[in-house]
PyMOL Python script that loads the backbone (N, CA, C, O; Angstrom):
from pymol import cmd

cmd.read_pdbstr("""\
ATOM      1  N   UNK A   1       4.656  12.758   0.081  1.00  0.00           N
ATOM      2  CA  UNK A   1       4.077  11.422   0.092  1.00  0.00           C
ATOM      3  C   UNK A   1       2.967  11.373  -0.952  1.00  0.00           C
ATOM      4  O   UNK A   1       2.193  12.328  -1.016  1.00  0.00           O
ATOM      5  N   UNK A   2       2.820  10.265  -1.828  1.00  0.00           N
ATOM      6  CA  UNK A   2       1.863  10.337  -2.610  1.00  0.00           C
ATOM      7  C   UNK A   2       1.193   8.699  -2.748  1.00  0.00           C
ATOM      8  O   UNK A   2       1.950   7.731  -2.818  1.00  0.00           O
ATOM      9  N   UNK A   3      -0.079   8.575  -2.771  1.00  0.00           N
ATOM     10  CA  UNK A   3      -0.629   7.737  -3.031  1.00  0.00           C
ATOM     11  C   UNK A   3      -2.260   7.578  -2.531  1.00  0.00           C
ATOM     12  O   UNK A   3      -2.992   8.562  -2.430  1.00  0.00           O
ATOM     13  N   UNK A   4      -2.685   6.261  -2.251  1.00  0.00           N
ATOM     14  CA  UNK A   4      -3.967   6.583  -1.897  1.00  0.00           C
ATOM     15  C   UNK A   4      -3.883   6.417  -0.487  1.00  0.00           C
ATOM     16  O   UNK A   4      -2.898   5.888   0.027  1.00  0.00           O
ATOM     17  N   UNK A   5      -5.035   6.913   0.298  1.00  0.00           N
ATOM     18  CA  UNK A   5      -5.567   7.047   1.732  1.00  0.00           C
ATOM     19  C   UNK A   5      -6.254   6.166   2.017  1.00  0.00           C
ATOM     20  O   UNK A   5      -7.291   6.100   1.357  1.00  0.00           O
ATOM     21  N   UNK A   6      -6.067   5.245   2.941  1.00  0.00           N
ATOM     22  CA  UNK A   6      -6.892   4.357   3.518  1.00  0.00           C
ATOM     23  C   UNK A   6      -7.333   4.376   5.008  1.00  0.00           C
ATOM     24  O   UNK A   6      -6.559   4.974   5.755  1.00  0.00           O
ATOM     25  N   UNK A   7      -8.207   3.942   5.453  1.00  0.00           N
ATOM     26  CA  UNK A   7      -8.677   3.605   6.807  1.00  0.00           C
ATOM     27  C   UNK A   7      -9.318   2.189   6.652  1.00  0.00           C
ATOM     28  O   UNK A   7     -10.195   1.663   5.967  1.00  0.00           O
ATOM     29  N   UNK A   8      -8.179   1.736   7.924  1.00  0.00           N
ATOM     30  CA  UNK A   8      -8.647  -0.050   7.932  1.00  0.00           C
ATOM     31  C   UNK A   8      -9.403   0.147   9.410  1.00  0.00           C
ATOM     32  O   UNK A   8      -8.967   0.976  10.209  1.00  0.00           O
ATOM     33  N   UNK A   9     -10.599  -0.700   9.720  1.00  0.00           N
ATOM     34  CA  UNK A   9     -11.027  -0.965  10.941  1.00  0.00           C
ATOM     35  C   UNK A   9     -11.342  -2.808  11.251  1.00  0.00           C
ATOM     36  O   UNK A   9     -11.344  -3.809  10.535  1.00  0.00           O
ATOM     37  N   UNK A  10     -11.510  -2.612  12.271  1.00  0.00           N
ATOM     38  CA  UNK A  10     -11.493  -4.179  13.349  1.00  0.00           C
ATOM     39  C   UNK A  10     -10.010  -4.843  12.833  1.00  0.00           C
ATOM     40  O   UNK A  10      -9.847  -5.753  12.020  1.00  0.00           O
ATOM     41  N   UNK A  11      -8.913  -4.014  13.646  1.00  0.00           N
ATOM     42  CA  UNK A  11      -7.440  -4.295  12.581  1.00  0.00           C
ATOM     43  C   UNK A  11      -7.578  -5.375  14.263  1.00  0.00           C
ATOM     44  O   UNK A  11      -7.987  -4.823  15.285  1.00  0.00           O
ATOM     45  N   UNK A  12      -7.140  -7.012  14.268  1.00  0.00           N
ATOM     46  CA  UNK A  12      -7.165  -7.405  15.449  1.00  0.00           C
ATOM     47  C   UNK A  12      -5.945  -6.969  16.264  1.00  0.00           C
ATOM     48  O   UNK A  12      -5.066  -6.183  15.909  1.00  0.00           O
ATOM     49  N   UNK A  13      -6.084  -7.803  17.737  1.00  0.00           N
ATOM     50  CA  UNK A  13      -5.148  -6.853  18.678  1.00  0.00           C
ATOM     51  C   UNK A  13      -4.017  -7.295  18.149  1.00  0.00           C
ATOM     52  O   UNK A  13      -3.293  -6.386  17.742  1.00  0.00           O
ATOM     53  N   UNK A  14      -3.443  -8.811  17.954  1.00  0.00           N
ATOM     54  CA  UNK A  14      -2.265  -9.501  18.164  1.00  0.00           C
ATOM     55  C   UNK A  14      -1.947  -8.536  16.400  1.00  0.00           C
ATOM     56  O   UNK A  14      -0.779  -8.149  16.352  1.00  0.00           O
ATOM     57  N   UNK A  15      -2.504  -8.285  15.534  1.00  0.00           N
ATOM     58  CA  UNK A  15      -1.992  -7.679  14.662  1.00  0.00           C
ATOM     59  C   UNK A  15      -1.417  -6.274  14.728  1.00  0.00           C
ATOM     60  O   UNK A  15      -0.353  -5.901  14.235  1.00  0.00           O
ATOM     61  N   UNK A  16      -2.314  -5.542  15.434  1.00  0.00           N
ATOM     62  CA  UNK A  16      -1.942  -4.662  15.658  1.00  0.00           C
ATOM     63  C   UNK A  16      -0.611  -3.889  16.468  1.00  0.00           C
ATOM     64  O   UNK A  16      -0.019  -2.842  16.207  1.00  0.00           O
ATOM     65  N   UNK A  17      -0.369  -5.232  17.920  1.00  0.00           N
ATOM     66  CA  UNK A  17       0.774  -4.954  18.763  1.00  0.00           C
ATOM     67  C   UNK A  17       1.937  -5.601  17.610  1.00  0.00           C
ATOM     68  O   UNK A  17       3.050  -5.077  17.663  1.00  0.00           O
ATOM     69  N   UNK A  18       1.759  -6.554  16.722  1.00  0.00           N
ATOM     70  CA  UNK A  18       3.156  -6.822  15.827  1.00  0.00           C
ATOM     71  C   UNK A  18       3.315  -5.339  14.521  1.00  0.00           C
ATOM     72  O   UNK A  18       4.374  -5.424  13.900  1.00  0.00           O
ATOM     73  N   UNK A  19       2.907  -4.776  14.331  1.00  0.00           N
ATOM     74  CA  UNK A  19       2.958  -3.544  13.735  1.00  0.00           C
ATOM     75  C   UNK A  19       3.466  -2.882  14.556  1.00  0.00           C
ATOM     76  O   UNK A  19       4.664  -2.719  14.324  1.00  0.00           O
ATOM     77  N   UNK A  20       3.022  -2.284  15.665  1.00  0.00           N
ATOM     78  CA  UNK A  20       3.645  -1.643  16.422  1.00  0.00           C
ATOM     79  C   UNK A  20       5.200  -2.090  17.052  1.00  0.00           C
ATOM     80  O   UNK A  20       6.304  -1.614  16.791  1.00  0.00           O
ATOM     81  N   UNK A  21       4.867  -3.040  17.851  1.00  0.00           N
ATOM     82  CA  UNK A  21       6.640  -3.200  17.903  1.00  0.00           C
ATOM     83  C   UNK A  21       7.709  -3.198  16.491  1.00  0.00           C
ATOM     84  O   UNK A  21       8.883  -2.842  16.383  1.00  0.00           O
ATOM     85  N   UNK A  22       6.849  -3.694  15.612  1.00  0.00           N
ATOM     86  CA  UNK A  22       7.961  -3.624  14.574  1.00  0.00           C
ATOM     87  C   UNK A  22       8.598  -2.222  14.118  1.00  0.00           C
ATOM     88  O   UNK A  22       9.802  -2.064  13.914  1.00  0.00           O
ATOM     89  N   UNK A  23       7.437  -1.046  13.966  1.00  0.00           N
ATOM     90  CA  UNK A  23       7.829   0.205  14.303  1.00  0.00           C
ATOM     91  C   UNK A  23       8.413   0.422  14.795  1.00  0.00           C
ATOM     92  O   UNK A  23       9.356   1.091  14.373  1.00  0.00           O
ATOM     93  N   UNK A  24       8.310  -0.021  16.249  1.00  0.00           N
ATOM     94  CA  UNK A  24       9.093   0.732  17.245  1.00  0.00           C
ATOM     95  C   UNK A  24      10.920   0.170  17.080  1.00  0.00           C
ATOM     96  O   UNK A  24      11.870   0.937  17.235  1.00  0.00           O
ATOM     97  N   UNK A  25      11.055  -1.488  16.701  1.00  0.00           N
ATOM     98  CA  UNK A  25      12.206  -1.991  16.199  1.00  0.00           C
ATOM     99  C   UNK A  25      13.049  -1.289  15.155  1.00  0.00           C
ATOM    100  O   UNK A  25      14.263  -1.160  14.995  1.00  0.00           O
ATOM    101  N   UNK A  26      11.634  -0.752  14.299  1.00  0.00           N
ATOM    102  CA  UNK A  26      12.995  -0.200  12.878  1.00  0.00           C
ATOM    103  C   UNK A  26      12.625   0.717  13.050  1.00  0.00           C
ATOM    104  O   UNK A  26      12.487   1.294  11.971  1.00  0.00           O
ATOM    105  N   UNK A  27      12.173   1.625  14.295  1.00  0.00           N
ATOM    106  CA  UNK A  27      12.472   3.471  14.276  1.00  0.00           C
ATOM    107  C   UNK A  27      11.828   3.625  12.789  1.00  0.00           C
ATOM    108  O   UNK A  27      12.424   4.139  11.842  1.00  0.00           O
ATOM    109  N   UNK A  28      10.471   3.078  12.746  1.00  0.00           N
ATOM    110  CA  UNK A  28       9.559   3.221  11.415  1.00  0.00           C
ATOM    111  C   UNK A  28       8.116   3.740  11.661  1.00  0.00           C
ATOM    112  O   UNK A  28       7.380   3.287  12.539  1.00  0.00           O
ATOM    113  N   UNK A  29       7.842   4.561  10.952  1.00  0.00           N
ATOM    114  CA  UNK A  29       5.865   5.042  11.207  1.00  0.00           C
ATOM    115  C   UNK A  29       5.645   3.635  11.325  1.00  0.00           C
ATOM    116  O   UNK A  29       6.276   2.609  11.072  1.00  0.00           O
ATOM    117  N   UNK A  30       4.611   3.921  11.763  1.00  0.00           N
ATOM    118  CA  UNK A  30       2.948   2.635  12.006  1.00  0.00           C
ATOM    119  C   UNK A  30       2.752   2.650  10.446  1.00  0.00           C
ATOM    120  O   UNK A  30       2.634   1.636   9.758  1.00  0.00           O
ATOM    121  N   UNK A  31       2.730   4.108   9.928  1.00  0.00           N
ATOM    122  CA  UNK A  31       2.209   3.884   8.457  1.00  0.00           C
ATOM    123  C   UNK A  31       2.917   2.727   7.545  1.00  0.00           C
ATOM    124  O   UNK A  31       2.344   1.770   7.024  1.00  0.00           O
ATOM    125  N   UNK A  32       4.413   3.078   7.476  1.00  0.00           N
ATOM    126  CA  UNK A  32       5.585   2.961   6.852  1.00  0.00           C
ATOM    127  C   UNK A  32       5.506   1.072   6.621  1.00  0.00           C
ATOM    128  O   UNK A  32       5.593   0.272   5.689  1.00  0.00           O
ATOM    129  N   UNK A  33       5.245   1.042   8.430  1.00  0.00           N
ATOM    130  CA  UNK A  33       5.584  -0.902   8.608  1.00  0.00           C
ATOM    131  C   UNK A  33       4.146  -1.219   8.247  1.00  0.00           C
ATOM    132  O   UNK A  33       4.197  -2.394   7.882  1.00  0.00           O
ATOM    133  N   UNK A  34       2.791  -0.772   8.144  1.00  0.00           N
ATOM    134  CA  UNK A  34       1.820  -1.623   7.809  1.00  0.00           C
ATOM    135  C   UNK A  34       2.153  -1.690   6.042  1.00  0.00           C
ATOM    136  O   UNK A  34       2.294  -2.749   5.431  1.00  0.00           O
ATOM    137  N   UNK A  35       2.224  -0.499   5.501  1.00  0.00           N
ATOM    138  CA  UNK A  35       2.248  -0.688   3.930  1.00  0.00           C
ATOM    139  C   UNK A  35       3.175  -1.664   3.727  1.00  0.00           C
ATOM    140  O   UNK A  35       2.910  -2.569   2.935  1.00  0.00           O
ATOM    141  N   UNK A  36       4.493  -1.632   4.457  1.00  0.00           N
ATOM    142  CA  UNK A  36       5.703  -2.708   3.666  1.00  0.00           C
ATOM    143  C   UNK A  36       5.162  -3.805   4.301  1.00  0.00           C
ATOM    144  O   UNK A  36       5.760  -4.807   3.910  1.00  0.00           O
ATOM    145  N   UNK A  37       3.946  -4.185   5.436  1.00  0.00           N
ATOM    146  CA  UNK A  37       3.599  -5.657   5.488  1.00  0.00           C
ATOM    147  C   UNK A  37       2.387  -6.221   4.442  1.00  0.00           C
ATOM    148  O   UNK A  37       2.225  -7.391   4.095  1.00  0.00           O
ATOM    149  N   UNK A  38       1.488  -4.899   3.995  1.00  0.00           N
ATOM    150  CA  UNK A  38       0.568  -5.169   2.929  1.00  0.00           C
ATOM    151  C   UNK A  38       1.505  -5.395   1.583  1.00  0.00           C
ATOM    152  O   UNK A  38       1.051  -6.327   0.919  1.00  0.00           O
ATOM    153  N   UNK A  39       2.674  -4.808   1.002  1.00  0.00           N
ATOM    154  CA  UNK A  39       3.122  -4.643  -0.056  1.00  0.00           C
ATOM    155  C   UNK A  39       3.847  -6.359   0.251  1.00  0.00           C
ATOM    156  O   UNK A  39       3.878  -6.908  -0.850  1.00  0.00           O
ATOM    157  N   UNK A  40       4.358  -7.235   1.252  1.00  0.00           N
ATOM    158  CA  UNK A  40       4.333  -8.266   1.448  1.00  0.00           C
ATOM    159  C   UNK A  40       3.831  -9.353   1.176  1.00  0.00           C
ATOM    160  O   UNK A  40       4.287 -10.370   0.655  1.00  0.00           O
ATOM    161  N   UNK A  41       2.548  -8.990   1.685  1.00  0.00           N
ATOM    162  CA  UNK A  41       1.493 -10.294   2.041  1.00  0.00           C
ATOM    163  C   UNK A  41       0.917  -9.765   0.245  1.00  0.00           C
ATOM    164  O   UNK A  41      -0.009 -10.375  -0.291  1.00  0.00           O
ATOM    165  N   UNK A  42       1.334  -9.082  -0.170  1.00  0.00           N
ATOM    166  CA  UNK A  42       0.625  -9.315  -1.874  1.00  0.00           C
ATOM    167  C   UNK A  42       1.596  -9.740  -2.632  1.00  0.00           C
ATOM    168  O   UNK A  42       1.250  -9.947  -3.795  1.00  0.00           O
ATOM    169  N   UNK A  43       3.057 -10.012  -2.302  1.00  0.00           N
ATOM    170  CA  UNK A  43       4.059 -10.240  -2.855  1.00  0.00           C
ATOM    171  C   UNK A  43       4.566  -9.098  -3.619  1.00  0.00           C
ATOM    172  O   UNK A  43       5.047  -9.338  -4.727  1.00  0.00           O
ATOM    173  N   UNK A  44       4.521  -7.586  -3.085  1.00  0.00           N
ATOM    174  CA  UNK A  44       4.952  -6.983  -3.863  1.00  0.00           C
ATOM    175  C   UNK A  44       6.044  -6.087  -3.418  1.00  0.00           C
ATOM    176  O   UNK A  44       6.131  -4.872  -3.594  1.00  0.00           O
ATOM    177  N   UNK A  45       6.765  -6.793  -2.884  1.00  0.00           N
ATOM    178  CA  UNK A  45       8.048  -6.529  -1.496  1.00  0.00           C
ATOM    179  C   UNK A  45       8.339  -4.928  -1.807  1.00  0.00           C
ATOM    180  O   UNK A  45       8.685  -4.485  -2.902  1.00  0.00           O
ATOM    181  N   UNK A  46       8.135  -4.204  -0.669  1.00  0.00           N
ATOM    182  CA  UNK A  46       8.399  -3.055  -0.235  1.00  0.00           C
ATOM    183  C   UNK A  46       9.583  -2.486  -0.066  1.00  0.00           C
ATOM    184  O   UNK A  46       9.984  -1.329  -0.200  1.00  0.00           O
ATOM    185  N   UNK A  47      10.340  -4.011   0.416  1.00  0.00           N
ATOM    186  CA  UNK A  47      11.680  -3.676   1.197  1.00  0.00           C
ATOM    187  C   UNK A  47      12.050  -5.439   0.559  1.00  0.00           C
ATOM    188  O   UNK A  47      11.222  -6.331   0.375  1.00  0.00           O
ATOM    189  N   UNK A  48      13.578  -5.497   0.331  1.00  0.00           N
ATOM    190  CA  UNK A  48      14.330  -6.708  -0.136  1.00  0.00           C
ATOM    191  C   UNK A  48      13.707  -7.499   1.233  1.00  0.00           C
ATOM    192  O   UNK A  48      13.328  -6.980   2.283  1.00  0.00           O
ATOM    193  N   UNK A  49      13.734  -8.990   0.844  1.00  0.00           N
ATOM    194  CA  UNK A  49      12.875  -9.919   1.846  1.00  0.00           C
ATOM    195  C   UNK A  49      14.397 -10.680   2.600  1.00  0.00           C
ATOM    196  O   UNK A  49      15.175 -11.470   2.065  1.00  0.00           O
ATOM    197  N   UNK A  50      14.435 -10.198   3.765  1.00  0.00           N
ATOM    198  CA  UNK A  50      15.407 -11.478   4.739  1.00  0.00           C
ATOM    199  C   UNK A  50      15.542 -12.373   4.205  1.00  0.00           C
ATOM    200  O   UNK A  50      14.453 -12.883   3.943  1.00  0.00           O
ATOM    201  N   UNK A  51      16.404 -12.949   3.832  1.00  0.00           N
ATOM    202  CA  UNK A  51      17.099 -14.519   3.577  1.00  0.00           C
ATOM    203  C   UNK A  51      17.504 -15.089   4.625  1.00  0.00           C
ATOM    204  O   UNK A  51      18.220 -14.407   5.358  1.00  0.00           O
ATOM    205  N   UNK A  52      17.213 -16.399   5.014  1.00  0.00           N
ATOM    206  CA  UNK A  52      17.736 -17.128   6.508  1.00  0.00           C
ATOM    207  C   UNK A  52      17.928 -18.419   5.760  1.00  0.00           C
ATOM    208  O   UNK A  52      17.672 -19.407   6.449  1.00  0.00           O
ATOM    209  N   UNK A  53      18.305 -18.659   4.551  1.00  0.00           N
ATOM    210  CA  UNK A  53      19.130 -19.564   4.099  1.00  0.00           C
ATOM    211  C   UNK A  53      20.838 -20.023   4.677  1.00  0.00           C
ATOM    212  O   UNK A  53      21.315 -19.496   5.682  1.00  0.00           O
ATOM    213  N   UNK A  54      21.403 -20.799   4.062  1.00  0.00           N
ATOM    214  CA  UNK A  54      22.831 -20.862   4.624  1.00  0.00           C
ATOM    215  C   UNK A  54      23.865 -20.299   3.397  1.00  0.00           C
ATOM    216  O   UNK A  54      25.045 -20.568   3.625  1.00  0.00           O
ATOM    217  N   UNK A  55      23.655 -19.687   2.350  1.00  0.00           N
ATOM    218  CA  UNK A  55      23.976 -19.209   1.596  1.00  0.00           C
ATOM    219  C   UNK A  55      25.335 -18.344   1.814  1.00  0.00           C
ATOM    220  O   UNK A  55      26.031 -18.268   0.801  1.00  0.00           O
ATOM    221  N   UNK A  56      25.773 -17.752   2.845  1.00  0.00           N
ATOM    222  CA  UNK A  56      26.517 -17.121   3.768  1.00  0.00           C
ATOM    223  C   UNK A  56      27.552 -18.206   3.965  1.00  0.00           C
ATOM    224  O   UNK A  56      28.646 -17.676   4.159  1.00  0.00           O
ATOM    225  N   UNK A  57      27.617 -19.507   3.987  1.00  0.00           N
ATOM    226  CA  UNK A  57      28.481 -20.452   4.209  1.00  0.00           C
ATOM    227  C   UNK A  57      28.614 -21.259   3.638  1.00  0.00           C
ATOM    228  O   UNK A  57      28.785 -22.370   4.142  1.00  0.00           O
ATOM    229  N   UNK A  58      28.589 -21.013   2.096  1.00  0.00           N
ATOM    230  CA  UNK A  58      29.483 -21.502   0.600  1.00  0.00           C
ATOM    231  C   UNK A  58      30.967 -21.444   0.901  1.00  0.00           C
ATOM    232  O   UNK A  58      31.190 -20.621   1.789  1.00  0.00           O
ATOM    233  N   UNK A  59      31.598 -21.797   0.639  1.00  0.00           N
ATOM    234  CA  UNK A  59      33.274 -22.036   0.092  1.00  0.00           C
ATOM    235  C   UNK A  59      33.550 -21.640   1.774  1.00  0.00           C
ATOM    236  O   UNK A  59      34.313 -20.707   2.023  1.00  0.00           O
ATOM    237  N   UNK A  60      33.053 -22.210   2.615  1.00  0.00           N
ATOM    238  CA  UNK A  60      33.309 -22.093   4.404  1.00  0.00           C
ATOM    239  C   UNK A  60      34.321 -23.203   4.982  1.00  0.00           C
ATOM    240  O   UNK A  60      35.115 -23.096   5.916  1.00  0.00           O
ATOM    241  N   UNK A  61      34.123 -24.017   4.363  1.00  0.00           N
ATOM    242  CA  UNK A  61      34.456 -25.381   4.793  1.00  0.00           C
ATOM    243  C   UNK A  61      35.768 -25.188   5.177  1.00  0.00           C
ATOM    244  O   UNK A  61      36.528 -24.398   4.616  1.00  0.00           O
ATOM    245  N   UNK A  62      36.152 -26.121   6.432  1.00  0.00           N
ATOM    246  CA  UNK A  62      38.111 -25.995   6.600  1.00  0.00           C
ATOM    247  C   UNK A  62      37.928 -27.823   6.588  1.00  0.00           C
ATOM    248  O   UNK A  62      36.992 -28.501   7.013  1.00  0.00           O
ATOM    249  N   UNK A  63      38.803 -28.111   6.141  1.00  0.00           N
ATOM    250  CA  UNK A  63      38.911 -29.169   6.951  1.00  0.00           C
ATOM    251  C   UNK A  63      39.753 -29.332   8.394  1.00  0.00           C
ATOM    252  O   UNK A  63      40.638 -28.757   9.028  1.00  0.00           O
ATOM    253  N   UNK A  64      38.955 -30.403   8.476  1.00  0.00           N
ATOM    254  CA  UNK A  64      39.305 -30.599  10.076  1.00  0.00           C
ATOM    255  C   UNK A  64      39.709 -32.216  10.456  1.00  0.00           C
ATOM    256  O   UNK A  64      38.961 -32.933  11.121  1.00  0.00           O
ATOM    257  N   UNK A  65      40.935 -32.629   9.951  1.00  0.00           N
ATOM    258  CA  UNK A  65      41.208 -34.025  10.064  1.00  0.00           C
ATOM    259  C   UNK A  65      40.859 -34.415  11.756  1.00  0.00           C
ATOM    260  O   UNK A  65      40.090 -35.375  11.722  1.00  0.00           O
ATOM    261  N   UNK A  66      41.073 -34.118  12.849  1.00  0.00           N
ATOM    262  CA  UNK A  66      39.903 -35.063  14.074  1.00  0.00           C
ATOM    263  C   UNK A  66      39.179 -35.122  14.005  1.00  0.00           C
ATOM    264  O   UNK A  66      38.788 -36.245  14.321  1.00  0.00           O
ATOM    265  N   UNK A  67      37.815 -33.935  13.452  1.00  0.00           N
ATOM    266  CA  UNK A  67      36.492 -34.411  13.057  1.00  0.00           C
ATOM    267  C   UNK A  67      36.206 -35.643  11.789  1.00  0.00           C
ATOM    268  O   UNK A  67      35.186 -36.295  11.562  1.00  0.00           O
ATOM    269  N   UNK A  68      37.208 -35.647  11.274  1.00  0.00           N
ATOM    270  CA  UNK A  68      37.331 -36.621  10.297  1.00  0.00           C
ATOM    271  C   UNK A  68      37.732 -37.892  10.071  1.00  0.00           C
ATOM    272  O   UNK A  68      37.599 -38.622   9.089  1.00  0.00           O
ATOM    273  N   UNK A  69      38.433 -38.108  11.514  1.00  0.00           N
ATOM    274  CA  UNK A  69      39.230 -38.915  11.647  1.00  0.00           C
ATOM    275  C   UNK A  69      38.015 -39.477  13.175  1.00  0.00           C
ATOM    276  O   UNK A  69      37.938 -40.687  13.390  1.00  0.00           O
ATOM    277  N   UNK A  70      37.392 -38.733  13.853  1.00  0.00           N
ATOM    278  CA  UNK A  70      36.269 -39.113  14.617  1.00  0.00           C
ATOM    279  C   UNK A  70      34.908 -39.949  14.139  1.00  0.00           C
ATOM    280  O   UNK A  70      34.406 -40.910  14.722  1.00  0.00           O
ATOM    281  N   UNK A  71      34.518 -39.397  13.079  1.00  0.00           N
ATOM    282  CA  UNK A  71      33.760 -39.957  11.888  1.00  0.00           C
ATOM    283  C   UNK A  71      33.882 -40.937  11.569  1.00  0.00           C
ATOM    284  O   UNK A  71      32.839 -41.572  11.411  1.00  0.00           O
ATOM    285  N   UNK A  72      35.008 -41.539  11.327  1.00  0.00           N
ATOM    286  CA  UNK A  72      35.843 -42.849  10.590  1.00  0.00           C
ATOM    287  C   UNK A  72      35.262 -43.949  11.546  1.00  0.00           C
ATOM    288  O   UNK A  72      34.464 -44.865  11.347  1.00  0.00           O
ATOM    289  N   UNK A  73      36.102 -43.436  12.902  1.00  0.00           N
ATOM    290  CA  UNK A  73      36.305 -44.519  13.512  1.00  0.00           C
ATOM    291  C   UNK A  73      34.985 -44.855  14.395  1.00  0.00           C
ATOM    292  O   UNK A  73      35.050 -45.773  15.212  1.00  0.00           O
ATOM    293  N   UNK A  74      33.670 -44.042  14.216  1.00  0.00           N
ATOM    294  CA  UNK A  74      32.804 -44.023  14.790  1.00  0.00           C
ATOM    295  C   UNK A  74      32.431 -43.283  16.269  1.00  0.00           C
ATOM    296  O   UNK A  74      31.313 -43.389  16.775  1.00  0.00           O
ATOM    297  N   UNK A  75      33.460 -42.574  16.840  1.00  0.00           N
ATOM    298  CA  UNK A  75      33.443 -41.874  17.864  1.00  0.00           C
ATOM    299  C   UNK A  75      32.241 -40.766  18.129  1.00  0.00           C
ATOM    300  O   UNK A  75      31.469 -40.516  19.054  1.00  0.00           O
ATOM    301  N   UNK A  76      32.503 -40.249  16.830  1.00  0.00           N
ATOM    302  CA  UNK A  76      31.097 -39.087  16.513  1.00  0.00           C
ATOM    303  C   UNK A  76      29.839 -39.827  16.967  1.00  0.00           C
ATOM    304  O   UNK A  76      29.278 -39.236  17.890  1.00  0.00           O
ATOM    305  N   UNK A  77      29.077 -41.260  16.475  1.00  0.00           N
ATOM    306  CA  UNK A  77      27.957 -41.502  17.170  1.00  0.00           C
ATOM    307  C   UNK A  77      27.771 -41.925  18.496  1.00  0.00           C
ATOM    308  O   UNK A  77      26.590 -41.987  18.838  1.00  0.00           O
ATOM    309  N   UNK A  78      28.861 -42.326  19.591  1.00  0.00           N
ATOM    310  CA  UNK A  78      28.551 -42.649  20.515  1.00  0.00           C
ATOM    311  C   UNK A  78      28.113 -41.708  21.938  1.00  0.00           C
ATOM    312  O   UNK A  78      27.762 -42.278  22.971  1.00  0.00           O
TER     313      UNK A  78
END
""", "prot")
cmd.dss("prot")
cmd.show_as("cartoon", "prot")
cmd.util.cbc("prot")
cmd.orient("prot")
């Protein structure tokens, strides 16, 4: 491991228990998940950043002539 050594104090609680579970989620040091949330919050991503876009459901489409044919006739808003 190489880099510099730090000691943070008055880290608050609610910060501290989301570090920890997140550890405990990705089977990660305390060390590991605070640096990749500092290398974060500076924008200097640690780890590729989650996408929760819909990007995943490009070229998805089926058509569906009753939904389409529901639409038409106004059925869908009632």
């Amino acid at each position: 491991m190489s880099g510099k050594q730090y000691t943070i104090r008055a880290v608050p609680a609610a910060i501290d228990r989301a570090l920890r579970r997140r550890a405990r989620e990705e089977t990660k040091s305390l060390n590991t998940v605070a640096v990749e949330a500092l290398a974060r919050g500076l924008d200097l991503e640690a780890r590729p950043r989650e996408h929760t876009d819909l990007d995943a459901l490009i070229g998805s489409w089926q058509n569906d002539p009753a939904f389409d044919r529901a639409t038409v006739s106004g059925h869908f808003y009632k």
